[in-house]
Backbone as numpy.savetxt, mean C-alpha at the origin, in Angstrom:
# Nx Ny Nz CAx CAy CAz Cx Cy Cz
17.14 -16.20 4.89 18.11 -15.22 5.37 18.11 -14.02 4.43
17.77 -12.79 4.92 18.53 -11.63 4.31 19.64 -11.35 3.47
19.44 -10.72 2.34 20.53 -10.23 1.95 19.95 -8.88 1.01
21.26 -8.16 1.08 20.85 -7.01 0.31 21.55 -6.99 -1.33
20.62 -6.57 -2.09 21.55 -6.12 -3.51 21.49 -4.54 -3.78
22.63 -3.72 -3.77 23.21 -2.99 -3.91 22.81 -2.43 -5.41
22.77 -0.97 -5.75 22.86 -0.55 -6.91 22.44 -0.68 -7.81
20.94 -1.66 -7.62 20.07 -1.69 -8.59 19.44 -0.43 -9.12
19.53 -0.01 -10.44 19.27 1.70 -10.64 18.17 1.71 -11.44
17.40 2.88 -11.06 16.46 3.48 -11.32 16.09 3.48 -12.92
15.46 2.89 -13.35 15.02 3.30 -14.92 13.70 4.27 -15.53
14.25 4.60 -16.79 13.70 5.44 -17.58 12.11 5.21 -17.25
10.81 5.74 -17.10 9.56 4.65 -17.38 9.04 5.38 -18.58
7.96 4.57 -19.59 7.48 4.99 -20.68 6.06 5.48 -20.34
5.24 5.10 -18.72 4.47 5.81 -19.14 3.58 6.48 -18.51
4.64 7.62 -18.54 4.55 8.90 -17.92 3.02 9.41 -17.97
2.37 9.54 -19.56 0.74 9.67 -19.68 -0.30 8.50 -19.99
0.30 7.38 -19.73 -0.44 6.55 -19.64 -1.34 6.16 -18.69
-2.27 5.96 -18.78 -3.73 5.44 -18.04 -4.29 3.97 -17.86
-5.07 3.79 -17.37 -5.48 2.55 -16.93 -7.24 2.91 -17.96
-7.36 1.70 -18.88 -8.73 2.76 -20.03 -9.87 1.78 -18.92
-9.86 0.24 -18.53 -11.12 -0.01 -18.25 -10.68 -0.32 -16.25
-11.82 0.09 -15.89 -11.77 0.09 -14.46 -12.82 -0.40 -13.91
-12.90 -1.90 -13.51 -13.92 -2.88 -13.48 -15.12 -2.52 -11.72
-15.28 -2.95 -11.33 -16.56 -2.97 -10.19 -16.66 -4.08 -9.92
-16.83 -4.34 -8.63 -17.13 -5.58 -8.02 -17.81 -5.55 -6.72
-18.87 -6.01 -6.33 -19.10 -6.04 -4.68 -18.46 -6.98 -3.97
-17.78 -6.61 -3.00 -16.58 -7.74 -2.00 -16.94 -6.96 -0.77
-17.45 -7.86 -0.20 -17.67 -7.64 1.81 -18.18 -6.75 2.00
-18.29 -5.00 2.37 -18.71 -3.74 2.76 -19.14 -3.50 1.08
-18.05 -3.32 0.25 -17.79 -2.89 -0.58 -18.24 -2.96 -2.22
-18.19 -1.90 -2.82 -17.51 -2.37 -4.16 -16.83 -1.63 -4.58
-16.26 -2.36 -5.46 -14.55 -1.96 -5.32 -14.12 -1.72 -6.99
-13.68 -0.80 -7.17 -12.97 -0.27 -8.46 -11.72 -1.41 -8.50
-11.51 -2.05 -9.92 -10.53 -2.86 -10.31 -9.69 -2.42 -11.53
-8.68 -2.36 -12.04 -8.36 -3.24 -13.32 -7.74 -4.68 -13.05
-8.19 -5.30 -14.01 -8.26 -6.61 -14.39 -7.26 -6.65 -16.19
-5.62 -7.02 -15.58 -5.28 -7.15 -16.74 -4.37 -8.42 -17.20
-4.28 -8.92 -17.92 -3.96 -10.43 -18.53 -4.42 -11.06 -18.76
-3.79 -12.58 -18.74 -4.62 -13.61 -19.31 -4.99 -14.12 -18.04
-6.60 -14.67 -18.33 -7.40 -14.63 -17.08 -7.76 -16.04 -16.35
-6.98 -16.78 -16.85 -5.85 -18.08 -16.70 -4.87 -18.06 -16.06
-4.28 -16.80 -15.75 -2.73 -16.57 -15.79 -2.56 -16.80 -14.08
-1.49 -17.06 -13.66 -1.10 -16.62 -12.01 -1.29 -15.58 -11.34
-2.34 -15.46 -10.31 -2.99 -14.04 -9.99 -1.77 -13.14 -9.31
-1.80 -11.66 -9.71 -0.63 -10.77 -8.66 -1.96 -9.74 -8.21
-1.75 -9.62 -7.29 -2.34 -7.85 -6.54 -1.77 -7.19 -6.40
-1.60 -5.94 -6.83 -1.14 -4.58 -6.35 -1.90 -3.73 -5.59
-1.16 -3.14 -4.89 -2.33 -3.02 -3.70 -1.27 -1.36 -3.06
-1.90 -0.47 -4.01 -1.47 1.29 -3.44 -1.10 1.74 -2.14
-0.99 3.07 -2.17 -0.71 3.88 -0.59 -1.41 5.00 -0.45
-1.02 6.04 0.53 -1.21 6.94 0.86 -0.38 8.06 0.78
-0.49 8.93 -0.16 -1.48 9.30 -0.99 -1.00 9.26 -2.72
-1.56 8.21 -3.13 -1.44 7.58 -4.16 -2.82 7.04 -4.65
-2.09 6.24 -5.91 -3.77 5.35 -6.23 -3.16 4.28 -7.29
-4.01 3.28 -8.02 -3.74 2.34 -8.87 -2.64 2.65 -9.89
-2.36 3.91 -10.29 -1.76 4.83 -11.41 -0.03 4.18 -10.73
-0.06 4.25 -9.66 1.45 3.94 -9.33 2.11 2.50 -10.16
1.13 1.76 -10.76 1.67 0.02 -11.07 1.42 0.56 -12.79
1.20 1.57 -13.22 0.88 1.74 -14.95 2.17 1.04 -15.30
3.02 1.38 -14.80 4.52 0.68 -15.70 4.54 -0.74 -15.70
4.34 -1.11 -13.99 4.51 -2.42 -13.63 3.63 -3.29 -14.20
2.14 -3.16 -14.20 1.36 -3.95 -15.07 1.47 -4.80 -16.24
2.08 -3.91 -17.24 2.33 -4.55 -19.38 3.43 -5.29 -18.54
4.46 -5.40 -17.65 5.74 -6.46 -17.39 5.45 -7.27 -16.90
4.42 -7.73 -16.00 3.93 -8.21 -15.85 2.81 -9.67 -16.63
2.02 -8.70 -17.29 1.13 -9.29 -17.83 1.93 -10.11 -19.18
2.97 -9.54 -19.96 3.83 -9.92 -20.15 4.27 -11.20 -20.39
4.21 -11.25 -18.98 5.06 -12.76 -18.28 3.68 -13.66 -18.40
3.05 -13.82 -18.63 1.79 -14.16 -18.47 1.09 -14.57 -17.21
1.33 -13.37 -16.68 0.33 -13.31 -15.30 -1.02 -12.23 -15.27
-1.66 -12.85 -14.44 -3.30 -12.16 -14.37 -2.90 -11.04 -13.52
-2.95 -9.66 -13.61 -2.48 -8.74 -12.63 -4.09 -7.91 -12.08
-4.28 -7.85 -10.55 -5.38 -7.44 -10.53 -5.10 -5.82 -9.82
-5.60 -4.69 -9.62 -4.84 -3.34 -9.53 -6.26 -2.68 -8.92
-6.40 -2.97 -7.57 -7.57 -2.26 -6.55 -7.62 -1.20 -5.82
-8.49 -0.08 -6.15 -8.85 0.91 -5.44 -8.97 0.87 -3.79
-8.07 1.20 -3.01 -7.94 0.96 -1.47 -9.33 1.51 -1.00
-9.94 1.37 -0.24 -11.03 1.85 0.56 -10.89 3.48 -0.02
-11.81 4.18 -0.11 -11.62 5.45 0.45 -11.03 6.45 -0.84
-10.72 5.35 -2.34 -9.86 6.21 -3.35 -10.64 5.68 -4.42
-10.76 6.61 -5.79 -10.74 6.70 -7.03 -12.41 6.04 -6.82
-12.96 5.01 -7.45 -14.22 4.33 -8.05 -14.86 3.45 -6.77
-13.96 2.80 -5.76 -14.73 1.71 -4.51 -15.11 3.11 -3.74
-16.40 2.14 -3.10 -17.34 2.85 -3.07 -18.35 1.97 -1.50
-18.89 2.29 -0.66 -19.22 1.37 0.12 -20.79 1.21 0.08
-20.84 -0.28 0.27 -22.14 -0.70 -0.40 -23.55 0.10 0.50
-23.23 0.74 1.77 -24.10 0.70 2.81 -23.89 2.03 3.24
-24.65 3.03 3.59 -24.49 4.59 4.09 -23.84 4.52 5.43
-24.69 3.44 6.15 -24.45 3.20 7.56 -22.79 2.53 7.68
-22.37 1.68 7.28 -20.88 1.40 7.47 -19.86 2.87 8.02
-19.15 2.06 9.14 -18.54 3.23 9.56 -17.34 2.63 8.48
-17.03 4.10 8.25 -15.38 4.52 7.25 -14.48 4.61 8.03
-13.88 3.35 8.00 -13.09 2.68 8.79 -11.40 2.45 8.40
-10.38 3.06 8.79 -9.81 3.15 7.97 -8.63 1.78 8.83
-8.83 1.19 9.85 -7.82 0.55 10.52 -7.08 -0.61 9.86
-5.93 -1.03 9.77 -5.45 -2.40 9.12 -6.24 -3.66 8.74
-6.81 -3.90 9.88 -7.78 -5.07 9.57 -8.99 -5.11 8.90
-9.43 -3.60 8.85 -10.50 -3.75 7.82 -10.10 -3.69 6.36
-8.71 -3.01 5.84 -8.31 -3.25 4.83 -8.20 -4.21 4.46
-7.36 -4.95 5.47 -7.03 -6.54 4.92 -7.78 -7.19 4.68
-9.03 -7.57 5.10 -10.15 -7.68 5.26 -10.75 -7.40 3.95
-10.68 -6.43 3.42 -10.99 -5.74 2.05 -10.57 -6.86 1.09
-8.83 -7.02 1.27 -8.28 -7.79 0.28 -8.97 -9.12 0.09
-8.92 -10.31 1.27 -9.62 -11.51 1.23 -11.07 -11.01 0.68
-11.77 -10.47 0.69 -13.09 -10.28 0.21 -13.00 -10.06 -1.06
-12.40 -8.88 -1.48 -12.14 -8.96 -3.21 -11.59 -10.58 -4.06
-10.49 -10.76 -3.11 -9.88 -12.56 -3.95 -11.14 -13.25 -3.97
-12.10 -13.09 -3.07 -13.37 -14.16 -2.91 -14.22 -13.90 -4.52
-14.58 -12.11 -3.88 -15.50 -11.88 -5.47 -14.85 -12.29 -6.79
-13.77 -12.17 -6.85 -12.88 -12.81 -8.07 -12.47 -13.98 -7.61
-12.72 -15.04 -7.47 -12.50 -16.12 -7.22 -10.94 -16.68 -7.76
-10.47 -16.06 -7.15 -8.84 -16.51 -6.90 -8.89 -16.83 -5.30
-8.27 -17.87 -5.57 -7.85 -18.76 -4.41 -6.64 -18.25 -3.80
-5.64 -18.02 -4.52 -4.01 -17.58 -4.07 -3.85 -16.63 -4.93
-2.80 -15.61 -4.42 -2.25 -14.77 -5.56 -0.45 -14.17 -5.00
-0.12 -13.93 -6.01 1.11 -13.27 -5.62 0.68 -11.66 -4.72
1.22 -11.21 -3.57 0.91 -9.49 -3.09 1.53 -8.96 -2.92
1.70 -7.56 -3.79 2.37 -6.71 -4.10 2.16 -5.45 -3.59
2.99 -4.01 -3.01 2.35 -3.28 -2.52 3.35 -2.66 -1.75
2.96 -1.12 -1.48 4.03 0.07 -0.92 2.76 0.75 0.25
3.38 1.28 1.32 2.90 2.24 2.31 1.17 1.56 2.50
0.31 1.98 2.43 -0.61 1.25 3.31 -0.90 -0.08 2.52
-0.64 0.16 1.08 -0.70 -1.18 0.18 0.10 -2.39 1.00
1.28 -2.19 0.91 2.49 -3.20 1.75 1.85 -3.48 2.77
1.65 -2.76 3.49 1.09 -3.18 4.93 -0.48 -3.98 4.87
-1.51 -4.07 4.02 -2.24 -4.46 3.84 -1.67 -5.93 3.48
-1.12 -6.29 2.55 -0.43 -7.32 1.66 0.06 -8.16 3.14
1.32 -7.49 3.80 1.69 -8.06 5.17 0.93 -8.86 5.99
-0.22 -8.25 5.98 -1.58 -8.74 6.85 -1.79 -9.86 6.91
-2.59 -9.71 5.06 -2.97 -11.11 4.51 -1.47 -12.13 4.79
-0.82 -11.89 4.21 0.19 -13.11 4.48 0.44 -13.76 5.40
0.96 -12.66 6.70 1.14 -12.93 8.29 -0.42 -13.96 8.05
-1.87 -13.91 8.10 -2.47 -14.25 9.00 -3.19 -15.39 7.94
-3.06 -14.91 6.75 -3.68 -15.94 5.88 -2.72 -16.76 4.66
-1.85 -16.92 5.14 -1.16 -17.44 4.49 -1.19 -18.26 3.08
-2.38 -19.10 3.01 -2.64 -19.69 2.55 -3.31 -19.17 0.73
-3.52 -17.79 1.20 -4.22 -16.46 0.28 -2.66 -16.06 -0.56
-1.80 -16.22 0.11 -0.50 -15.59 -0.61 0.80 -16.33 -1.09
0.95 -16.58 -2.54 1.64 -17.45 -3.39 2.95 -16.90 -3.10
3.16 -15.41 -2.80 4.73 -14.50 -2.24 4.43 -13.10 -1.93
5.47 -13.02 -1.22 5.21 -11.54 -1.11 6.21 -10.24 -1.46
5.66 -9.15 -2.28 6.82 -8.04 -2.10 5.99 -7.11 -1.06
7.14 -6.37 -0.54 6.51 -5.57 0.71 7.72 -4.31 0.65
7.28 -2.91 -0.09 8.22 -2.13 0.20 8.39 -1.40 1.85
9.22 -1.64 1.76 9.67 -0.87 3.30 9.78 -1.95 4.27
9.57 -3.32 3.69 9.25 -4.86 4.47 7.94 -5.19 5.51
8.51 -4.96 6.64 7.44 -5.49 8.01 6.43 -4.36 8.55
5.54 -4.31 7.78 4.71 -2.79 8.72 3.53 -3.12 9.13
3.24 -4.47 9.76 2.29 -4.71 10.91 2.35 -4.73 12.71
1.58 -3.94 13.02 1.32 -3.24 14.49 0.35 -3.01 14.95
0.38 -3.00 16.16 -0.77 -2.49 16.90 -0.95 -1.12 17.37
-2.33 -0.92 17.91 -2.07 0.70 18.45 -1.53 0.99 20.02
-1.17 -0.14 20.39 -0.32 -0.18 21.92 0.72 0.86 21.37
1.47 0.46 20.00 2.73 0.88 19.85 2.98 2.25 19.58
1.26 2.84 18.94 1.73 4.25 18.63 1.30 4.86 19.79
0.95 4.72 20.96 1.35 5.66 22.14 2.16 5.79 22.81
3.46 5.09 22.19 4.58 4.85 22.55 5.54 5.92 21.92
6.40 7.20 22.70 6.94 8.20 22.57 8.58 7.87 21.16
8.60 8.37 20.15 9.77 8.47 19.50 10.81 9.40 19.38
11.88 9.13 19.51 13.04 10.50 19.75 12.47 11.70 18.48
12.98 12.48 19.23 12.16 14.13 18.56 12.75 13.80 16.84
13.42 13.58 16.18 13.68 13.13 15.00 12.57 12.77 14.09
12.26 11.55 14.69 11.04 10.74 14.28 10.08 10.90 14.24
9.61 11.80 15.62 8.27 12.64 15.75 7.79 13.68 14.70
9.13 13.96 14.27 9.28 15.37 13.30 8.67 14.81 12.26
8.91 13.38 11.52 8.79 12.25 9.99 7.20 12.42 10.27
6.58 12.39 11.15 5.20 11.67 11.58 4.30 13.38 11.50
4.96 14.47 11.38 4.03 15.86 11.50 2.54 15.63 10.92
2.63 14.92 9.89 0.96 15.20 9.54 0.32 14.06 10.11
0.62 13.13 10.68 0.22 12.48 11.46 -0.69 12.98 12.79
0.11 14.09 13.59 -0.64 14.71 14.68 -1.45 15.79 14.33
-1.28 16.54 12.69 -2.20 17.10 12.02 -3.78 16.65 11.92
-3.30 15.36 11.44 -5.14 14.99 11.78 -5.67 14.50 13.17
-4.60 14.48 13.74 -5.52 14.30 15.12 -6.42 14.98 15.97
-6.53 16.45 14.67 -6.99 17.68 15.27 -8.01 17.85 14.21
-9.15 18.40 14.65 -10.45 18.89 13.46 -9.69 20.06 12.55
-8.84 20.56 12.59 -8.63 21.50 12.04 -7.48 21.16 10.93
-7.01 19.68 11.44 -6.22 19.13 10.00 -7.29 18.51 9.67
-8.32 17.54 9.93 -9.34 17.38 9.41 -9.93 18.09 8.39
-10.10 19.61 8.23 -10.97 20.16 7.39 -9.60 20.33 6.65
-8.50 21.22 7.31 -7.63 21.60 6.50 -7.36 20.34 4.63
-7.04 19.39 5.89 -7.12 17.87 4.36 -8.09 18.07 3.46
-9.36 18.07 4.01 -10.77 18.41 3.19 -10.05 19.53 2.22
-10.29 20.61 2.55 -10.20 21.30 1.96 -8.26 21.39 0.97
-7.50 21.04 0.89 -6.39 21.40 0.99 -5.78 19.36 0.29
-7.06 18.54 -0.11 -6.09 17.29 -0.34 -5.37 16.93 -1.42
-5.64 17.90 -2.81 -4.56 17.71 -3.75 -3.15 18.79 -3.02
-3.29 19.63 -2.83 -2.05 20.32 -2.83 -1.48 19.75 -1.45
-1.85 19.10 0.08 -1.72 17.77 0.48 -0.72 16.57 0.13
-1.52 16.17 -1.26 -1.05 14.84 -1.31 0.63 15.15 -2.17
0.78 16.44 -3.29 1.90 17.21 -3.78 2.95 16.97 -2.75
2.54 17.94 -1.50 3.38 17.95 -0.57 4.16 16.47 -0.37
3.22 15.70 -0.32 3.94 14.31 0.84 4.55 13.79 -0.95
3.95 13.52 -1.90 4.79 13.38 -2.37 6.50 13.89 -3.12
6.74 15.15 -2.54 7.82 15.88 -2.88 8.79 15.15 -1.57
8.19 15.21 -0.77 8.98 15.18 0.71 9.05 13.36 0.90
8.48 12.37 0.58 8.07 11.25 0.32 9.56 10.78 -0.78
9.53 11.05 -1.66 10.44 10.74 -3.03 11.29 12.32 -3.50
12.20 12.67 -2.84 12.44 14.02 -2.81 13.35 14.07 -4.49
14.12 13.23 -5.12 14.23 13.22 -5.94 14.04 12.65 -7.10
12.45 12.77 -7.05 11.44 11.83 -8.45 10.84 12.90 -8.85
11.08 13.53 -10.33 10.56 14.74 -10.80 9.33 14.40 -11.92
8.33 14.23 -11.23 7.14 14.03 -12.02 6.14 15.00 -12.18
5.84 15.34 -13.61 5.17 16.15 -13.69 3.80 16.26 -13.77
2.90 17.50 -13.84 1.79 17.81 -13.10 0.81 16.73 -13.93
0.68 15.86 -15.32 0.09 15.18 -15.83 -0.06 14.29 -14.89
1.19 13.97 -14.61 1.59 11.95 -13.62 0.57 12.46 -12.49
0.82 13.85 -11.68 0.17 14.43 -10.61 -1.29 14.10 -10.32
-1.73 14.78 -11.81 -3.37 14.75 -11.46 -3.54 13.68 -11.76
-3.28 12.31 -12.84 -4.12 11.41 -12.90 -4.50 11.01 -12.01
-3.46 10.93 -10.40 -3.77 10.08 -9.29 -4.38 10.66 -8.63
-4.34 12.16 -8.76 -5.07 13.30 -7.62 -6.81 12.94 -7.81
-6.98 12.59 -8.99 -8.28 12.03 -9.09 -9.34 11.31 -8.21
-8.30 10.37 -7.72 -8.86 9.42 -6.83 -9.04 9.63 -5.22
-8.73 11.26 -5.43 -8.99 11.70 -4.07 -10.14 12.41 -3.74
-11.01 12.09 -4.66 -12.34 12.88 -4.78 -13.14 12.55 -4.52
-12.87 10.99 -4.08 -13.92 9.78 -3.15 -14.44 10.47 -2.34
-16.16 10.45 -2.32 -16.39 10.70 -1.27 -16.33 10.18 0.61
-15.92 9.50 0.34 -15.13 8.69 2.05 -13.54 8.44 1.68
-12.78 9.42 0.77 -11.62 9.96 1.13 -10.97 10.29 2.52
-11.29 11.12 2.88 -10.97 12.38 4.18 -11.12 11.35 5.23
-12.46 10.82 5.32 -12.62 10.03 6.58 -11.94 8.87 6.66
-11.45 8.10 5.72 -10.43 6.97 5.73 -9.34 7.37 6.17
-8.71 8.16 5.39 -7.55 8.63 6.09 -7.57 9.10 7.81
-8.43 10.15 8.06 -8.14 10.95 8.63 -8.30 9.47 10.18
-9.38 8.44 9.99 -9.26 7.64 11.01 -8.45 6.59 10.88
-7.61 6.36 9.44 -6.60 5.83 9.70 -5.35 6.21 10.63
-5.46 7.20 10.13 -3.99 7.78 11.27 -4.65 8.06 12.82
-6.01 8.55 13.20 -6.31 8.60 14.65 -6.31 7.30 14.87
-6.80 5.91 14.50 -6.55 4.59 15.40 -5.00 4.61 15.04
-4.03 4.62 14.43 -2.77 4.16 14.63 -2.62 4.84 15.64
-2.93 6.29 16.45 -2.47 6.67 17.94 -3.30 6.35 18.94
-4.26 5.38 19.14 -5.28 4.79 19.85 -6.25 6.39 20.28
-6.61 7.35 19.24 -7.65 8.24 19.58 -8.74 7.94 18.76
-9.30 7.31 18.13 -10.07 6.94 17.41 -10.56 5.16 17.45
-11.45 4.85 18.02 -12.04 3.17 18.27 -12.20 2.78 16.78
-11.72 1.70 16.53 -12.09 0.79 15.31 -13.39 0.29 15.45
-14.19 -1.21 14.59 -15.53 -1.42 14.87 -14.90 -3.15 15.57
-15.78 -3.72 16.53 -15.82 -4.87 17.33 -15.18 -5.73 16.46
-16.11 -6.06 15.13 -15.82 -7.30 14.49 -14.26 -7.45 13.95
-13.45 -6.14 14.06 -12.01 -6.41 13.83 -11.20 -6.58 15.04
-11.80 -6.68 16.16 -10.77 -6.78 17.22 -9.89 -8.36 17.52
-10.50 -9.52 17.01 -9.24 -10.44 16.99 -8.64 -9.94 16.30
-9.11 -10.01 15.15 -7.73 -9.76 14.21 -6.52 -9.25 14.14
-7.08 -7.64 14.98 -6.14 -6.73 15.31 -5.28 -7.15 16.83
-6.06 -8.00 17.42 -5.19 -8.66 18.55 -4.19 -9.41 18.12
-4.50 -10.58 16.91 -3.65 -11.35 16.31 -2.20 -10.31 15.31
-2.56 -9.02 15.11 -1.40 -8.16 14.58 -0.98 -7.77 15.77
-1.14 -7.40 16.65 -0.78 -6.69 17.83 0.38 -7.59 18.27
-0.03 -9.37 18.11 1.18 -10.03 18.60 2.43 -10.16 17.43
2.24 -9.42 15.60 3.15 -9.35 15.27 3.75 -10.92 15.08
2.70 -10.96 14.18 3.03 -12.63 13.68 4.31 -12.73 12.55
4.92 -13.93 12.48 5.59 -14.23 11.49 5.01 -14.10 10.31
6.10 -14.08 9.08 5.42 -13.60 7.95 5.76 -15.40 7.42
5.79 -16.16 7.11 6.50 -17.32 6.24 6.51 -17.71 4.81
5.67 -16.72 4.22 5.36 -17.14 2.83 6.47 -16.37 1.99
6.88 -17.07 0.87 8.29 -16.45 0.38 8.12 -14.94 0.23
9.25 -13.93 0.44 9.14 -12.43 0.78 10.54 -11.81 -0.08
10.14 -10.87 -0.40 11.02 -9.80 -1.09 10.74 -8.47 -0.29
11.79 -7.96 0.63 11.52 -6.35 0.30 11.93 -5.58 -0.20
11.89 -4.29 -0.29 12.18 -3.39 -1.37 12.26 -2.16 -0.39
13.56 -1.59 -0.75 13.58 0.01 -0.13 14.36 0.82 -1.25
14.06 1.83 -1.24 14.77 2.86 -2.56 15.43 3.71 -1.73
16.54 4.29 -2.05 17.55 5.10 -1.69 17.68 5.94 -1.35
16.74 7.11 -1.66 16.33 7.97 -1.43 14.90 8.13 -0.96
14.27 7.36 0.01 12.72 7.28 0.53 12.70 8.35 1.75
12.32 9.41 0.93 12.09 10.05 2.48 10.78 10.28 3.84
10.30 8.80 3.40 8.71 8.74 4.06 9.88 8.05 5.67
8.89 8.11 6.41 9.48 7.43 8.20 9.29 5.82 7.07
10.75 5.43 7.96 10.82 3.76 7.24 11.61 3.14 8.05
11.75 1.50 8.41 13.04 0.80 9.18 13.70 0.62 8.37
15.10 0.09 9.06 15.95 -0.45 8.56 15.40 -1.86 8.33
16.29 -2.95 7.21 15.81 -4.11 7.19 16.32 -4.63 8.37
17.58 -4.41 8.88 17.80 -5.38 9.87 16.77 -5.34 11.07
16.43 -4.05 11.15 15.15 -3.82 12.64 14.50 -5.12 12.21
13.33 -5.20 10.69 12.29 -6.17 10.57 12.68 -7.50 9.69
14.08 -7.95 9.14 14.02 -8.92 8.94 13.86 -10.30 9.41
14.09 -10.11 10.58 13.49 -11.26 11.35 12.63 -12.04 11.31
11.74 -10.74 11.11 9.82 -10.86 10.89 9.35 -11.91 9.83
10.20 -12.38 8.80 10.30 -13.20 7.90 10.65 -14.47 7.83
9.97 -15.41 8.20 10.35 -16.50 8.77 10.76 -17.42 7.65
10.11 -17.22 6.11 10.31 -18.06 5.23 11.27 -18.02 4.33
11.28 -17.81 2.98 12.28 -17.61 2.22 12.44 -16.04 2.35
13.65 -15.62 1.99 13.42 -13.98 2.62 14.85 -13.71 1.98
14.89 -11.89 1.33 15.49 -11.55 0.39 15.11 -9.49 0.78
16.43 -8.92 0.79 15.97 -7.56 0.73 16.73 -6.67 -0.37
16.16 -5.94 -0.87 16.97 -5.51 -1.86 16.95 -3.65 -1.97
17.72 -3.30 -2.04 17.78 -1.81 -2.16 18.16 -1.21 -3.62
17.07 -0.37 -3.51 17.17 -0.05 -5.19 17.34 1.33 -5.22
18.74 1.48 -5.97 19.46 3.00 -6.23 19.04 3.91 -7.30
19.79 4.80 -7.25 19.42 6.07 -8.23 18.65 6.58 -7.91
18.64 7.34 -6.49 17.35 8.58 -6.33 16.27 7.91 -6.19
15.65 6.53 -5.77 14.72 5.85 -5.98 14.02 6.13 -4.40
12.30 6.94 -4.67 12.14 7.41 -3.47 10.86 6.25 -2.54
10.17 6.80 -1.91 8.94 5.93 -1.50 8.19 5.06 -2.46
7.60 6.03 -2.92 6.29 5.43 -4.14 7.26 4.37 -5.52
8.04 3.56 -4.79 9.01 2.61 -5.46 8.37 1.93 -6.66
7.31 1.88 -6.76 6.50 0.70 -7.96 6.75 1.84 -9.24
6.06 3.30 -8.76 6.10 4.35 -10.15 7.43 4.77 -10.56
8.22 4.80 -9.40 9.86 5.23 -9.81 10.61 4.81 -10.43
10.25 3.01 -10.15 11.17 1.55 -10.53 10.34 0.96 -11.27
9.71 1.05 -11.82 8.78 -0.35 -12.45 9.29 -1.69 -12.35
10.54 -1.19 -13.36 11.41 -2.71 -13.62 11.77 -3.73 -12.63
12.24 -2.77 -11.26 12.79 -3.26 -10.28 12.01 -3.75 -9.61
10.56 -3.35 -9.24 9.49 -3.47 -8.54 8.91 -5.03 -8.90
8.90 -4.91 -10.73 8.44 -6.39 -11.52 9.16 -7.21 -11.59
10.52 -7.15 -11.60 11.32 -8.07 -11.16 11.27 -8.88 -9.86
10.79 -7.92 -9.11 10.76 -8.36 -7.15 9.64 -9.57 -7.09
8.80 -9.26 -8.58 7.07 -9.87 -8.03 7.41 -11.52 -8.79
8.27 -10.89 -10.10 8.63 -12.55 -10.76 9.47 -13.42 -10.07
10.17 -12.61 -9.42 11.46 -13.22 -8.96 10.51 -14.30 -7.39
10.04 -13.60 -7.15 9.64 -14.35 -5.62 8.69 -15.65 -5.58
């Protein structure tokens, strides 16, 4: 059952210029994939698992609290950002849910973790969701900011009151070649934007900015994105070999593996309420709202609150 905690507040973080120094490589499924790999390597596996438009830099705080505790924390480059890289020219850059998720089970394989704790905000969360909903067996708990964000593309041709449509603007931006290049050309000062309007009162400065802006220099950047958001409006075909899968999200499976979500107070990205998706949680289940100006990108804002969510579950 649901419940919310109130007034958990925003803390100080220390590290504002801190970096991630080694950033490992691995080949997993399509891929290879930019890592850090930090703890004891013994320890209880966690994934953190980024958004859009973000990168690994969001968990710098969360990581040392972590590792800390003595857990193995693993911190992966999403398709399309910073160092992963795809093993094959020919692979289409694919940006749909199931090939992410997909991503994830393939990396746990190359690192031979069996289970892990999954952690994760905006396409991270929703990736994490995936695995759990469908592989349960892959996920020791889950945090999920914003909670339930698995769907199909039935749903995004489905009309939202003009409000909502308004949250989604760069959304119908790329549905056009001309947000296409515009992104190309235009994706750090881009990603600025969504994050001002995203976390409207998280004042981070241009250091915190570029470390992550970095990872937008992937060359299959642009095209991840840009066909992530055309299949969420069914204008863009995914590839065959994900279509159960994405049938099996489409029906919007239960989640059952123990769950934490997380919403901050001030998130000004499109988000539900918990009551819309708590349901969705069939197992142990817990929501918590975390105060003080606390915007989207909840892991860099909150650390504490974020690492608390991952021990606690």
């Amino acid at each position: 059952m649901a419940s919310t905690s109130e007034g958990l507040v925003r803390e100080e973080r220390s590290g504002m210029g801190a970096s991630f120094g080694d950033v490992r490589q691995v080949d997993a499924g399509v891929l290879t994939i930019g890592y850090v790999d930090a703890g004891p390597s013994d320890g209880p596996a966690v994934i953190l698992l980024h958004g859009w438009p973000y990168d690994i830099h969001s968990f710098v705080d969360v990581v040392p609290l972590l590792t800390d505790a003595g857990y193995r924390v693993v911190v992966p480059y999403l398709r399309g950002y910073g160092t992963t890289r795809f093993l094959s020219d020919d692979t289409m850059r694919n940006g749909e849910p199931a090939a992410i998720g997909l991503d994830l089970i393939a990396l746990m394989d190359a690192l031979k973790i069996d289970a892990a704790k999954l952690a994760g905000f905006d396409w991270g969360a929703r990736t994490a969701d995936v695995v759990a909903a469908l592989w349960p067996e892959r996920c020791r708990g889950l945090v999920s900011v914003s909670g339930y964000l698995i769907d199909g593309q039935a749903s995004g041709t489905v009309p939202l009151p003009p409000k909502a449509e308004l949250a989604w603007w760069y959304q119908y931006y790329f549905a056009t070649e001309r947000g296409r290049e515009g992104y190309d050309r235009n994706r750090r000062d881009f990603a600025r934007l969504i994050w001002h309007t995203a976390s409207p009162q998280w004042s981070f400065d241009d250091a915190t900015f570029d470390r992550s802006a970095a990872a937008f220099d992937n060359p299959d950047h642009v095209d991840i994105v840009i066909h992530n958001y055309r299949w969420r409006l069914a204008l863009a075909p995914g590839e065959s070999q994900y279509d159960e899968v994405e049938k099996r999200l489409a029906a919007k499976p239960k989640i059952t593996v123990p769950s934490i979500s997380l919403e901050g107070d001030a998130n000004g990205a499109p988000h539900l309420e918990p009551a819309v998706y708590g349901k969705q949680f069939a197992g142990r289940y817990e929501h918590r709202t975390i105060g003080g100006g606390v915007g989207h990108n909840l892991p860099q804002e909150a650390p504490r609150a974020f690492a608390d969510a991952v021990l606690d579950v």
